[in-house]
N, C-alpha and C positions, 0 to 999 in steps of 0.2 A: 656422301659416303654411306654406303650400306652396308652392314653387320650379320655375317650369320657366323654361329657358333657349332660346332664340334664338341658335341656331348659327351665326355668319357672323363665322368666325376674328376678328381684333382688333375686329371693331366688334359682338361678340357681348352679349347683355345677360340680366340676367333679367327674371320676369314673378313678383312674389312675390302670392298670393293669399290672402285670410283676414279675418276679423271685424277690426277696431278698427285696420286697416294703417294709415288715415293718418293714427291717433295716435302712431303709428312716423316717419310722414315723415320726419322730422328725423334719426334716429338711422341710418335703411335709406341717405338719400342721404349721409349723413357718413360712413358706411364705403367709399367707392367715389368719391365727386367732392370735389373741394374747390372753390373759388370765391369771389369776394367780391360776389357779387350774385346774388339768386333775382331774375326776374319772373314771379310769380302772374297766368297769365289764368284767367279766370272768367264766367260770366254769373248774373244777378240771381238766380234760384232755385237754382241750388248755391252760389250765396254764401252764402246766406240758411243755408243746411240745413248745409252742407259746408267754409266756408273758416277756420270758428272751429279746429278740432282740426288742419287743418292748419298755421297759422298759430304756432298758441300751439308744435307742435312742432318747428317750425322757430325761432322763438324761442328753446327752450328749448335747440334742441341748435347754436345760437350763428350763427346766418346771418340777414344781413340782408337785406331785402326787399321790394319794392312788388306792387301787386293793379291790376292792367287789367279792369275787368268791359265786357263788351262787350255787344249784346242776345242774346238767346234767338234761336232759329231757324236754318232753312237759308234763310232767304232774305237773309240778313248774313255768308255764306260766301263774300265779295264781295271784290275787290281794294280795293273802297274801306275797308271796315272792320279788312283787313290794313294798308294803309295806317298808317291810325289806330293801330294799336298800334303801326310803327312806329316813328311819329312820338313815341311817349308814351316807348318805351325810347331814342330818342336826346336827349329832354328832360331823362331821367333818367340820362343819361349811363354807360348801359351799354356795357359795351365785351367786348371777345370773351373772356371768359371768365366772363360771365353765361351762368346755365341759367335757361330760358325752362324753364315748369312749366305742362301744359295739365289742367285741373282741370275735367273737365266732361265732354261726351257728344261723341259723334264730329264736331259742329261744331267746338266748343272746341277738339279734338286735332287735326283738320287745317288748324286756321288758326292755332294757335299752333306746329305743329309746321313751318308753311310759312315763317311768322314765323322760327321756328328755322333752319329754311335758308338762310335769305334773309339774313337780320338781321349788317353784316360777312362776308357770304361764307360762312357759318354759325356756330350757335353749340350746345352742347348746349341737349337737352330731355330731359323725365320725363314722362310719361304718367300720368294719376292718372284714368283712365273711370270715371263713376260711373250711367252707364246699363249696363244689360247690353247694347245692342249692341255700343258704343264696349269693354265688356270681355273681349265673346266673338270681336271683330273689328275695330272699328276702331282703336283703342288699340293694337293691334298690326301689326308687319310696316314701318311708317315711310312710308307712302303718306300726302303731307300734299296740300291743295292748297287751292284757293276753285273757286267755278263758275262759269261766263262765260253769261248768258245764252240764250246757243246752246247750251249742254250743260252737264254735269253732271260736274266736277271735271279742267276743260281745262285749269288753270292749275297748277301741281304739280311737283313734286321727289319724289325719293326721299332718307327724311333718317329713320334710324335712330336710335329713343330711346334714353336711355343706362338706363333701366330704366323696368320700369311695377308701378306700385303699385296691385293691386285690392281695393277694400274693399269688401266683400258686404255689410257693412252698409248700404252706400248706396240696396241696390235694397230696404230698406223706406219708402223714401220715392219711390218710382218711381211714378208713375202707369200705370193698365194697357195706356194705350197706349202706351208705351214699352217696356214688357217684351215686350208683342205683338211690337217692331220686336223687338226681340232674338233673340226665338224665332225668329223668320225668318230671322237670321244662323245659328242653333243647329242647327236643321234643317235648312238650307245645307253647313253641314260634315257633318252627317249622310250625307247622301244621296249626297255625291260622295265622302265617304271612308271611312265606317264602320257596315256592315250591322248589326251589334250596339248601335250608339249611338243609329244607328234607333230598335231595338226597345223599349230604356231608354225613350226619347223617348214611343212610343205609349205605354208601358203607364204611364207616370206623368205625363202631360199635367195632367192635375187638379193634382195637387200640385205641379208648376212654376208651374201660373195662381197658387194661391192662398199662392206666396213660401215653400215648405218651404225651410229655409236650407242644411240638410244637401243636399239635393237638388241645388238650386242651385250648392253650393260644389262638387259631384260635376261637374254639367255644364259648368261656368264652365272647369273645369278639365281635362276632354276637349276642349272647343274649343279654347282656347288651345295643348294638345299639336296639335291637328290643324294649327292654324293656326301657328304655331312650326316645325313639321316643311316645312312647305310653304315656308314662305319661305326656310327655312336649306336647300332646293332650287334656289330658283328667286324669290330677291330682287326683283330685277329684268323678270318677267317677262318673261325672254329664251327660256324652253326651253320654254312651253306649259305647263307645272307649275303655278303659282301661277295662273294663267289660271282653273283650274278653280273658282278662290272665288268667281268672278265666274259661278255658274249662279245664274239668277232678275236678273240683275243690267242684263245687255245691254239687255231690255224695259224692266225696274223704272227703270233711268235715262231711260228715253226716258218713260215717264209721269212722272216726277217732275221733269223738265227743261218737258214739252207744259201741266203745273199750277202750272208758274212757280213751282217749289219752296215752293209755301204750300199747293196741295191735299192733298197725301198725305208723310205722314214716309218715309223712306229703307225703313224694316224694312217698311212698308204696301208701298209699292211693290215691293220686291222678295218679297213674300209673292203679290203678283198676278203679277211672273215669273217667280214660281218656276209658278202654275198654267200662265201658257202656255206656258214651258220646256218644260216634262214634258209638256203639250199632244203641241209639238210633238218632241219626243222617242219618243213613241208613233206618231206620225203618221207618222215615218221609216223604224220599223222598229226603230227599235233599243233602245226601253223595252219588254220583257215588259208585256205588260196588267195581269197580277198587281199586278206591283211600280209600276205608275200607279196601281192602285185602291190601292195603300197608300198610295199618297202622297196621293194628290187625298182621301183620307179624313183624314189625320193634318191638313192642310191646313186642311180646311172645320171641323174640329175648333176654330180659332182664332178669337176670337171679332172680326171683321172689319168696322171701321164707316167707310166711304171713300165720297169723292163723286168721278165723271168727269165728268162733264155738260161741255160742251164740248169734249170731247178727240177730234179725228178719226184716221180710221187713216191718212192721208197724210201728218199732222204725226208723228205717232210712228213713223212710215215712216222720215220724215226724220231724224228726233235719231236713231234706229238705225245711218241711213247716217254720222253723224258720230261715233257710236260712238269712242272713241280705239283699240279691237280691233281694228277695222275696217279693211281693207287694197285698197289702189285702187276703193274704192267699195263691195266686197263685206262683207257684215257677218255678222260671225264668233260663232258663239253654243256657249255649253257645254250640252250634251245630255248626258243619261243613258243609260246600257246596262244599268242594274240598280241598284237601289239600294244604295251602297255604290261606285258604278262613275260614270266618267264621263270625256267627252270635250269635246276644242274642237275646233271644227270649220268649216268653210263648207257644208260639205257638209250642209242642210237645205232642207225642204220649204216654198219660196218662196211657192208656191201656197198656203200652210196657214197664214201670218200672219194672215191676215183672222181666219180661225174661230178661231186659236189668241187672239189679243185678244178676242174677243167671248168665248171660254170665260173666260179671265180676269175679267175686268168683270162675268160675271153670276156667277162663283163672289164675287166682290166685293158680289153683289148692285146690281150697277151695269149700263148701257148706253153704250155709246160709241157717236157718230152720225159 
C-alpha cells in the first residue's frame, strides 16, 4: 500500500492506494475516525462487484451500518436523487457524527460527498473510487456537487474527505469505456504538469488499455501526487492554481451539459476538450506545433466511440458562457504553453471556437451542425 497525503493543515487527509484496500476498510477507517454510524452509498453495478469486501470489513472491525444504492449515471447527479438520500439518512436517524462513505465513480463521490456537506450542516465522508477517473481525479481534492440542467456541476460545496481508499483492484472489472474516461483525467495532469509523465504515458499506452496492474498502480499514483500538490495550493480555487485541472474541461462541460448528460461520459467529453483546448492553444500562439502534434497524436491514439448529432455551436456557445470560471460574461479557458506547461486565461482566440469544435467532433469522428 502506498500513502500520499493531501496537505491543507487540520483538515489534511490521506490518499492510501493498492490491491485488496477495501478488504482493509474497516481496519484503515478505525485507526483515524470513530462513529457510531457509517452510511454506504452505492449504485447497482458496484454493489453487485464491490460492496460484499467492503461491508463484511466494516463488520468485522465493529461498525455498524446501512447501504443507499441509488441509480447508475450522470444524469441522477440531480438535486432530486440528493434529496432522496437525504431523506433515507434522516429515516434512519443519523445524526452528526455519521460518515457518509461514497463507494463508486465520480457520480457517487460528488453526490454522496454533497450529501456530506449538506446532511446537519456537514458531516464527515470517505472516498472509496472504483473507476479510475473518480481515482485519478475526482475522488480527490473535495469538489462535491449535483448538475442543474443549465450546466454542469452548478449546485456544490467544497467539502474535504477525511480519507480515500483506492483499490486497483476494482479497475478489473472496469469497462473500457470507463478506463477511456480516466485516461483523459491521466493525460490532463500530464500535460499541464509533468513533461516526463507525458512521455511514460506515450510510450506505454498499450499496456494502460489492456489493465497492466504494475502500470496502473505507477500511474494512479503520479496523478494523485499531481493532484494532491495542487489542491494543498489552491483548495479553493481562489489563486488560479487548481484552475489549471480544469484544461479539456470548460468545452467538455458545455458538450456534456448540450447531450443532456446521457450522450457522452464526463472522461469522453473532456477527451474532446482536451482536442479543442490544445486546438485553440496552438491557434494563439502559445502551444509550440511540436508539442500539439504530440498531443493531438497521444489523443487520437484513444480509442473514441461518441455521438454529437444534434449539438450546435450556439448552444455550446452558451453552457461555455455559464461556465462557473466564467467572469462578467467572458469565459475563461486553460491553454497550454508546452506540454508540461499551462495557463488560465481569457485571453484566447474568440474567432477560433468554431474551427476549434469542429476539430474536436471530427477527431471524435463526429459532426456538429
Amino acid at each position: 500500500m502506498q500513502t500520499i497525503n493531501v496537505e491543507l493543515g487540520e483538515r489534511s487527509y490521506p490518499i492510501h492506494i493498492g490491491a485488496g484496500i477495501l478488504q482493509r476498510a474497516g481496519e484503515l477507517i478505525g485507526q483515524q475516525q470513530t462513529t457510531s454510524q457509517l452510511m454506504l452509498v452505492t449504485n447497482p453495478i458496484v454493489d453487485q462487484f464491490w460492496s460484499a469486501p467492503v461491508t463484511e470489513s466494516l463488520e468485522q472491525a465493529g461498525f455498524t451500518f446501512k447501504k443507499i444504492i441509488v441509480p447508475e449515471g450522470e444524469r441522477y447527479k440531480t438535486l432530486s436523487t440528493f434529496n432522496r438520500i437525504i431523506a433515507k439518512m434522516l429515516h434512519a436517524r443519523c445524526d452528526r457524527e455519521t460518515i457518509v462513505i461514497a463507494l463508486g465513480g465520480g457520480v457517487i463521490g460528488d453526490l454522496a460527498g454533497y450529501v456530506a456537506a449538506a446532511y446537519m450542516r456537514g458531516v464527515r465522508f470517505i472516498q472509496m473510487p472504483t473507476t479510475l477517473l473518480a481515482q485519478v481525479d475526482a475522488g480527490i481534492g473535495g469538489k462535491v456537487g449535483v448538475n442543474h440542467r443549465l450546466g454542469k456541476n452548478m449546485i456544490g460545496a467544497f467539502h474535504q474527505p477525511k480519507m480515500v481508499l483506492i483499490d486497483t483492484d476494482t479497475l478489473q472489472t472496469l469497462p473500457q469505456r470507463e478506463l477511456i474516461c480516466g485516461l483523459a483525467e491521466i493525460i490532463k495532469h500530464a500535460v499541464i504538469a509533468d513533461r516526463t509523465y507525458f512521455d511514460t504515458l506515450e510510450k506505454n499506452l498499450p499496456q494502460i488499455l489492456s489493465l497492466d496492474s504494475h502500470l496502473l498502480t505507477a500511474i494512479i499514483t503520479r496523478s494523485c501526487e499531481i493532484k494532491a500538490e495542487i489542491v494543498g495550493r489552491d483548495e479553493r480555487e481562489e489563486l488560479g492554481v487548481r484552475a489549471l485541472l480544469n484544461f479539456g474541461h470548460t468545452i467538455g462541460h458545455a458538450l456534456e451539459a448540450a447531450g443532456k448528460f446521457e450522450t457522452l461520459r464526463h472522461g469522453e467529453a473532456v477527451l474532446l476538450g482536451m482536442f479543442a483546448e490544445a486546438y485553440l492553444s496552438k491557434a494563439s500562439g502559445k502551444l509550440p506545433a511540436a508539442d500539439f502534434q504530440r498531443l493531438d497524436d497521444l489523443l487520437r491514439r484513444i480509442p473514441l466511440n461518441v455521438a454529437l448529432a444534434g449539438m450546435s455551436m450556439e448552444e455550446l456557445g452558451h453552457y461555455m458562457q455559464r461556465d462557473k470560471k466564467a467572469r462578467r460574461s467572458t469565459t475563461r479557458l486553460v491553454l497550454l504553453r508546452a506540454i508540461g506547461a499551462a495557463e488560465f486565461t481569457a485571453d484566447w482566440p474568440q474567432e477560433c471556437l468554431r474551427d476549434a469544435l469542429q476539430y474536436a467532433a471530427a477527431a471524435g469522428k463526429q459532426k456538429l451542425i
